[in-house]
N, C-alpha and C positions, 0 to 999 in steps of 0.2 A: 504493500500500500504506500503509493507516494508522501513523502512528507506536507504537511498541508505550511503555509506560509501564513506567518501572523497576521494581525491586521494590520499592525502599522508598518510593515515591511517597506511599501513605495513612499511611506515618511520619510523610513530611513532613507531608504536607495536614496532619495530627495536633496536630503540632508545633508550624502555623502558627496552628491553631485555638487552642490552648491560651496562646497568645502575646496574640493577638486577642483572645479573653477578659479576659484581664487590663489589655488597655489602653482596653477598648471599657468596662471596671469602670471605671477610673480617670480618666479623659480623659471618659467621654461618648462612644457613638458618632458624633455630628452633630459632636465637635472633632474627634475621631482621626484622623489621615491614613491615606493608604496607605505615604506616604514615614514616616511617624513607626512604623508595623507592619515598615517593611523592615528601618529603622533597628536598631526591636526584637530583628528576629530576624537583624540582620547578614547580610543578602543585599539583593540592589540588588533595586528594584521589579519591572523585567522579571519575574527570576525569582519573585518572588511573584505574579505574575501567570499566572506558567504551570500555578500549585496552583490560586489561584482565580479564578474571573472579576472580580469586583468587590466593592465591600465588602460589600452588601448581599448576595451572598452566603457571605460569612465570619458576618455578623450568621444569617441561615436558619439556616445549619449548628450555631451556637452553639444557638439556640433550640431548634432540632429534634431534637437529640440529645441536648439535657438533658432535655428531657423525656419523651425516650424514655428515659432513665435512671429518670426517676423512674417511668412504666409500667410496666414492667418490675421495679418495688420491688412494686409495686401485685399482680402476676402470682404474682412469689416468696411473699408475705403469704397470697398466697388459694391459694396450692398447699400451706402449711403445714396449712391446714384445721383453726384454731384454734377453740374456741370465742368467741363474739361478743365476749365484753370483751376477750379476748387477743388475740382481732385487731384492736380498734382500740388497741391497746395497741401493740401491734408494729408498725404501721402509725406511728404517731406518733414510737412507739422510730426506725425507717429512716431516715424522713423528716429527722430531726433529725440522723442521720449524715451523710446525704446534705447537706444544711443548710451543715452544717460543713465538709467536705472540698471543696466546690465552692462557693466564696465568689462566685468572680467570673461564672459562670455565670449564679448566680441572682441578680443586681445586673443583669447585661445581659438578662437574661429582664424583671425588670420595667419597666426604665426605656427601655430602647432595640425595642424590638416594635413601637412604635409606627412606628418608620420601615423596616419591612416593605413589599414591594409587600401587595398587597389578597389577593394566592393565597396569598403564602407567609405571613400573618398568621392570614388563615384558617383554614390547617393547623395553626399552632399553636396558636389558641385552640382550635379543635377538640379536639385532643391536650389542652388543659388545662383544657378541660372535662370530660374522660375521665378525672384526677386528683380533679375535686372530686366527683362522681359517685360514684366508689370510694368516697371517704368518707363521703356522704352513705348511700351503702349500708352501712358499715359500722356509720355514728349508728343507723339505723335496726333495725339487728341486736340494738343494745342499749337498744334506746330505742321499738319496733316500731309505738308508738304517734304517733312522726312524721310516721311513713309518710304521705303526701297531706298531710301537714298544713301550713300556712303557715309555721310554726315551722322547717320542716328545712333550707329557703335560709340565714336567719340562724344558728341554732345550727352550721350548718357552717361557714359563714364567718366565725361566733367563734371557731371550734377553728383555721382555718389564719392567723387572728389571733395567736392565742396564741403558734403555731411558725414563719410566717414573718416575723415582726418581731422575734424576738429579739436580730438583728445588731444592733439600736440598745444595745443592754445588755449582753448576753451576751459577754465578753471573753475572747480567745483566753487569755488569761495571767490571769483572775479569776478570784474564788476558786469557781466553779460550772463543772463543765464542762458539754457539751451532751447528753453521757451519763448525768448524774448530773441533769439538768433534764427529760429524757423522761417519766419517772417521776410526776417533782413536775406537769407538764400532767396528763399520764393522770389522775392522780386526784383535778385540783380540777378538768379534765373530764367526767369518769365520776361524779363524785361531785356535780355538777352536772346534768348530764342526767339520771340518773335520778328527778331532784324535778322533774323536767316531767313524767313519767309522767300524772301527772291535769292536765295545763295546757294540754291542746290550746286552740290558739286558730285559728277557724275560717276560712277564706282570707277576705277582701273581695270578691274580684273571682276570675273569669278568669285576670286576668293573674299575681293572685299564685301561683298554683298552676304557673307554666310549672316546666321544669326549673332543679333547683339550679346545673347551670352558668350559668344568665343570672349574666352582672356576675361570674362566678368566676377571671375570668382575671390575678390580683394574685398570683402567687407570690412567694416570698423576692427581693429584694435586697440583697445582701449587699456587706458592708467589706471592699475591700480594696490595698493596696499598691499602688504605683509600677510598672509592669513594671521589669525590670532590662534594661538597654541594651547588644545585645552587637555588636561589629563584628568578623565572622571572615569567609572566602572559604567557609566552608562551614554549611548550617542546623544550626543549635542543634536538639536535639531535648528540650524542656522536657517533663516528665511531663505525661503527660494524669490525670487525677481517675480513679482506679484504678475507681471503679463507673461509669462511662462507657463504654456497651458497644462495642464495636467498631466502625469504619463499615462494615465488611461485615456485621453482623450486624444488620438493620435488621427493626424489629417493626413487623406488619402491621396497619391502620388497623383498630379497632373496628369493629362495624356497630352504629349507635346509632337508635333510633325518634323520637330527641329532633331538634328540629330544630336545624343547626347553626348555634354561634356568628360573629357576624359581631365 
């Protein structure tokens, strides 16, 4: 008879994830131990081992469910059924919350993905192609004359220029917050694409024409803190990032025509 799993199991798992974030920020996944994550979360390794199998996949799970955080931003935006500039507006406005309240997420999304096996990289570039995509549909809402045009790879991936590098500048305690900077992108964005309207520039090649996710998988890495170092007989349950959807609640893979990223 299978061992049945407590109730507060995906607490943990949760708990542990959120731990591993923040050291997988700070440390570098390739220093971080598993003895320095038990350390963290004051429990001996066994029992961290009985939430996950290995680190690589604490790293997946990290990946995988932020960015299904942020799809899920991508879903709520386009159920609002704004008109074109409000939705890239509000899209940008999200993103930038999101930005904010999950620092170490997106620090371990861009720096540490690379030591994915080959599937599980896969999957998320896949998923974060599905992000730039969104936006590329949105430039295009307001901008309609991109559409097919060589222009729409780069002008998208100015705009997630614009919002995922802010961690170098944008200070938690500065005198700008990240709500008060959404604003200020949107409209030297908007106010920008729309003077391409007459500047189509014609693809080269073939190749320029493939999809906007080629090369788009650069999301936010973000600044952040030391984990704090707890030793008790029992798991710490550190918050998890309030718009991080639940692990039960897992959203179902797109079906895309575009071929996918490797």
């Amino acid at each position: 008879m299978a061992r049945q799993r407590a109730a507060d199991f995906e607490q943990h798992r949760d708990a542990i994830l959120a731990v591993a974030a923040r050291l997988f920020a700070d440390r570098g996944y390739a220093a971080a131990s598993i003895a320095e994550l038990a350390a963290a979360c004051g429990v001996s390794k066994a029992l961290l081992y009985h939430y996950y199998r290995d680190k690589e996949q604490l790293l997946f799970d990290i990946a995988d469910r932020y960015i299904d955080s942020l799809l899920g931003i991508v879903d709520e935006v386009a159920a609002e059924a704004r008109l074109p500039d409000e939705h890239l507006r509000r899209l940008i406005e999200r993103f930038m919350q999101a930005y904010e309240h999950a620092a170490a997420y997106h620090r371990v999304l861009v720096q540490d993905v690379k030591y994915l096996s080959s599937a599980h990289r896969r999957r998320v570039n896949r998923k974060q192609g599905e992000v730039v995509d969104a936006f590329a549909a949105a430039i295009v809402g307001v901008a309609p004359r991109l559409e097919r045009d060589a222009l729409l790879k780069p002008v998208t991936m100015t705009l997630f220029g614009m919002i995922n590098w802010t961690f170098t500048w944008l200070k938690d305690r500065g005198p700008i917050t990240y709500a008060q900077m959404a604003p200020v992108v949107s409209a030297l964005f908007l106010g920008g694409v729309g003077s391409l309207a007459g500047a189509a520039v014609p693809a080269r090649s073939a190749r320029a024409s493939r999809s906007v996710r080629a090369n788009g998988h650069a999301l936010l890495a973000a600044q952040v803190g030391a984990p704090r170092r707890r030793r008790s007989t029992a798991l710490p349950p550190p918050p998890v990032p309030a718009h991080l959807p639940p692990r039960a609640v897992r959203r179902p893979a797109r079906r895309s025509s575009t071929k996918e990223s490797t």
